[in-house]
Phi, psi and omega in degrees: 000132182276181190263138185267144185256146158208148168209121194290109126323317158153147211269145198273301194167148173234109217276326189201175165214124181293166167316337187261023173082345189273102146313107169263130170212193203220114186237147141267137196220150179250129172266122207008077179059052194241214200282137193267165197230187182279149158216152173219118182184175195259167170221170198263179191276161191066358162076121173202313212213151200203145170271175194285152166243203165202131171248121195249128160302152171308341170280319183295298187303355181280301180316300206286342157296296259263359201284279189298320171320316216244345170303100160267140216264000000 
């Protein structure tokens, strides 16, 4: 399997933490050296290991405000 490069860019916010210390949190993160993009998925403490996510480009994360925006919450 190859292997993936990422580098958290910057951290956004951190929506919850499980018992086990692991973070779900909202990142910009560049996936093997491209353009960095919204990410949302849980870590491990120290970021070394990560769960499955969802990574959005700025027009989706746009869509999914303008989503939430119109939503009562």
């Amino acid at each position: 399997m190859a292997e993936i490069k990422y580098e958290i860019t910057e951290e956004l916010a951190m929506l919850s933490e499980s018992a086990k210390g692991w973070t779900k949190e909202l990142n910009m993160v560049s996936w093997n050296d491209r353009e960095p993009k919204f990410d949302i998925r849980e870590w491990a403490p120290g970021h070394e290991r990560m769960g499955k996510g969802v990574t959005l480009n700025r027009e989706e994360m746009k869509i999914i405000k303008d989503i939430l925006n119109e939503i009562d919450l």
